[in-house]
N, C-alpha and C positions, 0 to 999 in steps of 0.2 A: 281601811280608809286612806292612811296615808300611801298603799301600792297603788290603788286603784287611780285608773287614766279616768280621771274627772273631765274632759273635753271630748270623749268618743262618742260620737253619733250613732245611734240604735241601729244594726241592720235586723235582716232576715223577718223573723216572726215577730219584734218588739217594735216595728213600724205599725201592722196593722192596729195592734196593742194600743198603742200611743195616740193612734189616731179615733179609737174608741173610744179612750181614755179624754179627749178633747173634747168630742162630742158631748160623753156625759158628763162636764163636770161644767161646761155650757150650760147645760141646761139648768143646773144648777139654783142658780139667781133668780131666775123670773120662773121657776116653779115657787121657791119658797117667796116671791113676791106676791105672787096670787096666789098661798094659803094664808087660812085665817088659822090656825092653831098654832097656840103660842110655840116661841123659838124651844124651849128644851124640851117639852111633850116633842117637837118634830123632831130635833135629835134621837131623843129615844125610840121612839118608834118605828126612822130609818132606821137605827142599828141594828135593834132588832130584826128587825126584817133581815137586811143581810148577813145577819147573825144564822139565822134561820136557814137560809137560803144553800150557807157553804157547811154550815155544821156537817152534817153526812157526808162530805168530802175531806173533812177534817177528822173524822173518827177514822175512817177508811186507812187513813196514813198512821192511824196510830204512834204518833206524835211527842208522848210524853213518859218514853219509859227510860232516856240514860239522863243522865246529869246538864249535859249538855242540850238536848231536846229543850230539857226544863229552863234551862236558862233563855234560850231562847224565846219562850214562852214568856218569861216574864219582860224583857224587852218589848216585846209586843202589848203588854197589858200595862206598861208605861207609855208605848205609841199612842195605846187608843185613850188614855187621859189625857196625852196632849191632843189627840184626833178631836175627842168632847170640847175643849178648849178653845180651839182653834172654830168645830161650829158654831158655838156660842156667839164669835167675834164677828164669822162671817153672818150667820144668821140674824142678827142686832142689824149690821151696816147696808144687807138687804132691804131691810122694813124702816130704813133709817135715811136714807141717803139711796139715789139713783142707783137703779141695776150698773150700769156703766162703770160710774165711776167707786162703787163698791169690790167692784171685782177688777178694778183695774189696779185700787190699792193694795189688795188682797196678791195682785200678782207679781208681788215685788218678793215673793217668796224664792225666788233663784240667787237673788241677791244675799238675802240672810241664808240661803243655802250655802253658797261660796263660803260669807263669812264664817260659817258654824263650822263648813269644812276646813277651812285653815286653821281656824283656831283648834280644830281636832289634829291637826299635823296633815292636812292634804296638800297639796300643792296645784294652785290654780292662776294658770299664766297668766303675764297682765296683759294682753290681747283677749283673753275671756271676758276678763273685765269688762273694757271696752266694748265689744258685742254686747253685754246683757246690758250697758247703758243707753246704746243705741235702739235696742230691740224695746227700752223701757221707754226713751223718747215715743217708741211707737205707739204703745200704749197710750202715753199722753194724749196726745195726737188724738187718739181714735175718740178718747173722754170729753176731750177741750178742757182739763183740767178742771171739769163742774164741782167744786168747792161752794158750795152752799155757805151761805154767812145766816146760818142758823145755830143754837144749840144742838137741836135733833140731828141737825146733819153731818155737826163736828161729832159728835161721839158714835154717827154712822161712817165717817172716815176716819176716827182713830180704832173704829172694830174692825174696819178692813184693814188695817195697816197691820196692827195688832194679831189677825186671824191667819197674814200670811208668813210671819216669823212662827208662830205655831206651827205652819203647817211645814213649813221648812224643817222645825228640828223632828216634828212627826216623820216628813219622808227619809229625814238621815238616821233615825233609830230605827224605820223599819227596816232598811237598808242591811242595817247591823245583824238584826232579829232573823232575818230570812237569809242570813247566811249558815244558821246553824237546824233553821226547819222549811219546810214547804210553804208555799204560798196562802195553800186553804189553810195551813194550821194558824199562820201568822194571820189571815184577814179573820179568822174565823175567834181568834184570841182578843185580836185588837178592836173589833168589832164590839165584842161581848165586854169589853172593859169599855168602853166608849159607851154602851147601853146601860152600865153599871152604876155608872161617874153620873150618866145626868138622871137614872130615875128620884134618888133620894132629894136632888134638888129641884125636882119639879116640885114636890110637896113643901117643901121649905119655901119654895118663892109663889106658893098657893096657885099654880098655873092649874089649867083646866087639862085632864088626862082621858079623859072622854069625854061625850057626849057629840063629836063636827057632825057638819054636813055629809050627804053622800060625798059632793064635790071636793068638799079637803080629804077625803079617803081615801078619792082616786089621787089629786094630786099626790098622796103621801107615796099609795102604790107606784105612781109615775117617779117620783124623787127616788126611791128604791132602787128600781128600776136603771136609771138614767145617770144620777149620779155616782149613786153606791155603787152597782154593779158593773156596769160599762164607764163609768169615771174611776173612782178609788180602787176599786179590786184589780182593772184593767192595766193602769200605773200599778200596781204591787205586784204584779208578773214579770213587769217589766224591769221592776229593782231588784230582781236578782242577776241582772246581768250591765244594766243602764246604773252609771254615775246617779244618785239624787242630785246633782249638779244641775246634768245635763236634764233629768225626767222634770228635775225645775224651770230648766228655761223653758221648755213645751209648753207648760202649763200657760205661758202669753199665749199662746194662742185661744186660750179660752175666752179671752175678753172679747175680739173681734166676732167669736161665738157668742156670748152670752149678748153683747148689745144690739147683735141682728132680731136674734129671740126676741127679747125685750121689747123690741121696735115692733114686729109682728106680735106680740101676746099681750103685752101691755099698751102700745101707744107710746111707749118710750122715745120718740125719734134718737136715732141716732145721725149725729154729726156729719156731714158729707165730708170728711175727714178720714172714713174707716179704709179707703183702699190706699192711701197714703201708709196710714200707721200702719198696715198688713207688709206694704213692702220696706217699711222701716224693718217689722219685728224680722222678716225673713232676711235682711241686709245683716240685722245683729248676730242671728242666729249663724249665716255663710261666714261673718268676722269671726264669733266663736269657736268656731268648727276649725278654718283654712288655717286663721294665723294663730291658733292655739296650735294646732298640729305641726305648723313649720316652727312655734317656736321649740315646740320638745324635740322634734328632728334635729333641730343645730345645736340644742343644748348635747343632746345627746351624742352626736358627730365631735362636739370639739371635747 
């Protein structure tokens, strides 16, 4: 954490990655906005699924035989309790509060990334800053800051606020985890804790754990799909080699995603504001990159 160049921009294979990883975690919002099955049965039952999915690439590596493996392992099975945590938050401020401006709060997770990073001893220039504030304006921007002066809608904007400090310190421990095992074992770990953490409290908050429609099944298959697999797995290939820093400020780009979705699946209009706030986010993002990189160049020259 504290070697690692938190400002370096992904090449080669962790591009397409990244851009996968947009896609699905886009879709995100306005899949769980048009299910009807309660928030922790859909937790559960993603995980599963992608529990499922990578296990046999997880055994394959055989994963769990020195000290070290194991410890890794368990880092991971602390990610996927904040991973369960962090749905719970986003999944509430979906059903609670506008796709838009849910996942707009939610994407302030680069931010509490920074902070988590420095408070761990990283060092993140103050021109990175600046980019991710600018790139957060954009976000704004895209929302119109839709703050509901509702009950329901405050506590679906302090689940998105809330869901994206979770998932920040989620991306910085898996970070850690996948330094000492592979990707399948680490999504296939954190998955499986993440499927573990919300089955006991489905029954505790008496949610319904069967019986949906055909239609929430597909959704659930499509969230699987879309999120899990081409969003969160996609991003955890890419944190063996990408700052959680940097894999965090991408993550803005899911908003301009999710509130076009939204607009097309739900009827959500979105803002004539959205190609504004895109060339915000991408303005923050060239600031993070340029003048974070000239400042390490001159620290490091003098």
């Amino acid at each position: 954490m504290k070697d690692q160049n938190h400002t370096k921009m992904p090449v080669g294979r962790d591009i397409p990655l990244l851009l996968l990883g947009i896609l699905g975690v886009g879709m995100s919002g306005p899949i769980i906005a048009l299910t009807t099955i309660p928030v922790l049965a859909l937790i559960f039952w993603r995980n599963l699924g992608g529990t499922l999915l990578l296990l046999p690439f997880a055994l394959r590596v055989r994963e769990w035989r020195t000290a070290e493996q194991r410890r890794g392992m368990a880092w991971a099975a602390l990610a996927g309790v904040l991973l369960a945590a962090h749905f719970v938050g986003f999944f509430y401020s979906m059903r609670y509060t506008s796709v838009a401006t849910g996942t707009a709060l939610a994407a302030m997770q680069p931010i509490f990334a920074a902070i988590f990073t420095t408070f761990l001893g990283g060092h993140i220039p103050k021109p990175a800053w600046l980019g991710m504030a600018i790139s957060f304006i954009g976000v704004v921007v895209i929302t119109g800051v839709d703050l509901q002066l509702s009950w329901r809608a405050f506590l679906g904007d302090i689940s998105g606020l809330v869901s994206g400090a979770l998932s920040a310190a989620y991306v910085i421990i898996g970070s850690q985890a996948q330094q000492k095992i592979s990707t399948f074992t680490y999504t296939t770990v954190c998955y499986a804790a993440t499927t573990a953490t919300a089955f006991p409290v489905i029954f505790l908050m008496k949610q319904q754990a069967f019986g949906y429609s055909g239609k929430d099944w597909l959704l659930l298959l499509a969230l699987i799909a879309s999120a899990q697999i081409l969003g969160h797995t996609m991003f955890n290939f890419a944190l063996k080699r990408v700052s959680p820093t940097v894999v965090s400020l991408i993550v803005f780009f899911e908003v301009p995603v999710a509130a076009l979705l939204a607009w097309w699946w739900l009827n959500q209009t979105p803002p004539g504001a959205v190609m504004p706030g895109i060339i915000l986010i991408l303005i923050g993002c060239g600031v993070f990159v340029l003048r974070s990189q000239k400042s390490i160049s001159e620290s490091t020259s003098s």
